[in-house]
C-alpha positions in Angstrom: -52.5 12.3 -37.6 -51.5 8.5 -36.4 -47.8 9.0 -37.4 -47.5 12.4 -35.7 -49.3 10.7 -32.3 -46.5 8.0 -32.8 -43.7 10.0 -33.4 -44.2 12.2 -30.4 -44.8 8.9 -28.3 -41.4 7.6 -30.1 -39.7 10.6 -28.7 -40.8 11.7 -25.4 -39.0 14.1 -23.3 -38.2 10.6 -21.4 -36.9 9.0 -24.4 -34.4 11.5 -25.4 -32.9 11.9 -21.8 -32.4 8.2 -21.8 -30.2 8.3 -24.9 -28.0 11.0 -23.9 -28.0 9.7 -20.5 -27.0 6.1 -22.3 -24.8 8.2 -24.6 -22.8 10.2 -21.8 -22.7 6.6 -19.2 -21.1 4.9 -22.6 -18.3 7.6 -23.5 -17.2 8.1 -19.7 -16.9 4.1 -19.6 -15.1 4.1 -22.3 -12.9 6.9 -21.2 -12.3 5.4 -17.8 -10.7 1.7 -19.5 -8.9 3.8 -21.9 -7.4 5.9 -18.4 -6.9 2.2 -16.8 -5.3 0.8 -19.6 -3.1 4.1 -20.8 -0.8 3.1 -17.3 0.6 0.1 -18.6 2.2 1.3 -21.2 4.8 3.5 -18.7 8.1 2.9 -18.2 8.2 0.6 -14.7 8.8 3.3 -12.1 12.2 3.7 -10.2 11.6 4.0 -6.5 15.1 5.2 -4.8 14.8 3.6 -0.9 17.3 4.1 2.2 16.4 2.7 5.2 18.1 1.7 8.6 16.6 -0.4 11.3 18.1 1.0 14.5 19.0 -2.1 16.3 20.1 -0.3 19.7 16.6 1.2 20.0 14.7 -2.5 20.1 12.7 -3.2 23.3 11.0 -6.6 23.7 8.5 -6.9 26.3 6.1 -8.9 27.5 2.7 -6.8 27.3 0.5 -7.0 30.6 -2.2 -6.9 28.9 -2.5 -9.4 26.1 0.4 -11.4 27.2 2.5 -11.4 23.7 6.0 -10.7 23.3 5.7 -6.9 22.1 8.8 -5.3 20.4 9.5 -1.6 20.2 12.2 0.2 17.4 13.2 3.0 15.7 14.1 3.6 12.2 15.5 6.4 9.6 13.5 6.1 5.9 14.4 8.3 2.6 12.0 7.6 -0.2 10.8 9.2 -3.3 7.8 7.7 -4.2 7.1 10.3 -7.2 7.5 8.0 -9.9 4.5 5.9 -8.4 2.4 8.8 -9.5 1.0 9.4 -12.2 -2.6 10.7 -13.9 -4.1 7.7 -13.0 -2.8 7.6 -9.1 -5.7 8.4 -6.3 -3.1 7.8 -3.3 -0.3 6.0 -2.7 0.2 3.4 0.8 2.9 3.1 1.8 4.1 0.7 4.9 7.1 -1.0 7.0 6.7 -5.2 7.1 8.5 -6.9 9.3 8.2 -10.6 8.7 9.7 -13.4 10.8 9.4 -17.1 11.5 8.7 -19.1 14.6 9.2 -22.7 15.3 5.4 -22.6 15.8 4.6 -20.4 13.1 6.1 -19.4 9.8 6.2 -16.5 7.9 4.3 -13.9 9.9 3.9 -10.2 8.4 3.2 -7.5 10.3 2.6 -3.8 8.9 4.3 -1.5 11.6 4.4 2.0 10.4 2.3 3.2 7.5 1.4 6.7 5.4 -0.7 7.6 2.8 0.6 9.9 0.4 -2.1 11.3 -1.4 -0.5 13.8 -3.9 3.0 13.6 -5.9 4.0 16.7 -4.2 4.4 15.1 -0.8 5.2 12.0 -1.9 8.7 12.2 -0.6 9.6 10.4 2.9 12.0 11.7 5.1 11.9 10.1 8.9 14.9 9.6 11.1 14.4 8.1 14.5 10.9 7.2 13.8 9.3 4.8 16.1 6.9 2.7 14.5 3.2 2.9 14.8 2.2 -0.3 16.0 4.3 -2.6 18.2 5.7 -5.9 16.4 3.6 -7.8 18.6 3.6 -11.9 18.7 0.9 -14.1 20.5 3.1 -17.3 20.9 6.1 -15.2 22.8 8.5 -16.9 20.2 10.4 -13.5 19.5 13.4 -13.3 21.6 16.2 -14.2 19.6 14.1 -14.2 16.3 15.7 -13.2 13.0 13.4 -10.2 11.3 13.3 -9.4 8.0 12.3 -5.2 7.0 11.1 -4.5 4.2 9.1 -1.5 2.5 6.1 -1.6 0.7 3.5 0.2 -1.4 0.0 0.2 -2.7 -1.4 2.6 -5.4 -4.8 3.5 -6.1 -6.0 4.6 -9.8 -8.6 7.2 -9.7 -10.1 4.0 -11.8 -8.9 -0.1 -12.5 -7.3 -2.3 -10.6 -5.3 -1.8 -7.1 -1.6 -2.4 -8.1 1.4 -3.1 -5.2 4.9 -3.4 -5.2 4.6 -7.2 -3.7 6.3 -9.6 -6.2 4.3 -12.4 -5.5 0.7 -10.6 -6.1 -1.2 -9.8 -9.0 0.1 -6.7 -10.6 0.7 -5.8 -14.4 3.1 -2.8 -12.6 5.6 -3.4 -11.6 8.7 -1.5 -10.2 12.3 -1.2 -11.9 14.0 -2.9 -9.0 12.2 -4.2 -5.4 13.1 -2.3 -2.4 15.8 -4.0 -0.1 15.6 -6.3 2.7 17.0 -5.7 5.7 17.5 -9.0 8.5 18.2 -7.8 12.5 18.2 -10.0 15.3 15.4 -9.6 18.0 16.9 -9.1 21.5 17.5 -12.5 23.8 16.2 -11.2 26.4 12.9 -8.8 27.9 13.5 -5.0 28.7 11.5 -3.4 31.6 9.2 -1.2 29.4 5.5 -2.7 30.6 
């Protein structure tokens, strides 16, 4: 009568949904590194990119209300991002960097046009005049005359492991075949009446 009281204590309803529970939480772990890990062994994805800053459309102003130099463009993008997907791929970002140094400052980034492409089936761009999102703006008013480096970016998102991006100097074990192309314009010299 002991060893049946302690075998029925031994194995409670409790006791057996903690083992399965244990069970499941172990295989689904295991399943999700294994998902994680399984992307590294693809070929490094090829990412075809056209782009073209319009240099006639720049407007530099001086905002009213902030007092930065703000500039203004418009630019044409083709991309097909499709090879950046893959079973592992929540969403892709995608964005537009312009980058440029000062004599006060040096190598300032700023994201002016973003997307998020969240399945493989709209994951190619096509945008011709675009203006950008967000004004290239600059708190030291050192823009006129500023050399600007374009340049397109990405972030992925695995359904589960690390965030990867097409940045050469971050942390990534993915990377693509080739990085996408710089392109250098000139900032106007002088302001345009837009504010």
């Amino acid at each position: 009568l002991v060893c049946i009281h302690i075998l029925l204590k031994m194995h409670s309803a409790w006791n057996r949904l903690n083992a399965i529970f244990t069970y499941a939480s172990t295989v689904i772990c295991v399943m999700l590194a294994l998902n994680s890990l399984s992307v590294f062994f693809l070929p490094p994805p090829e990412v075809p990119i056209s782009m073209e800053i319009h240099e006639d459309s720049f407007k530099l102003a001086r905002h009213k209300y902030i007092g930065s130099d703000a500039l203004f463009l418009e630019f044409d993008l083709e991309a097909d991002i499709s090879a950046l997907f893959n079973w592992n791929t929540k969403h892709v970002f995608i964005y537009l960097i312009a980058e440029y140094d000062t004599p006060k400052t040096i190598n300032n980034q700023v994201v002016i046009w973003d997307d998020l492409v969240l399945t493989k089936e709209d994951s190619h761009i096509s945008l011709k005049n675009k203006r950008v999102e967000y004004p290239l703006l600059d708190f030291a008013t050192e823009l006129r005359n500023t050399e600007i480096r374009f340049r397109i970016e990405w972030s992925i998102s695995p359904i589960s492991g690390l965030i990867y991006t097409s940045v050469p100097h971050d942390f990534a074990l993915i990377r693509p075949k080739s990085q996408p192309p710089v392109f250098t314009v000139k900032a106007p010299a002088e302001y345009s009446d837009m504010f």
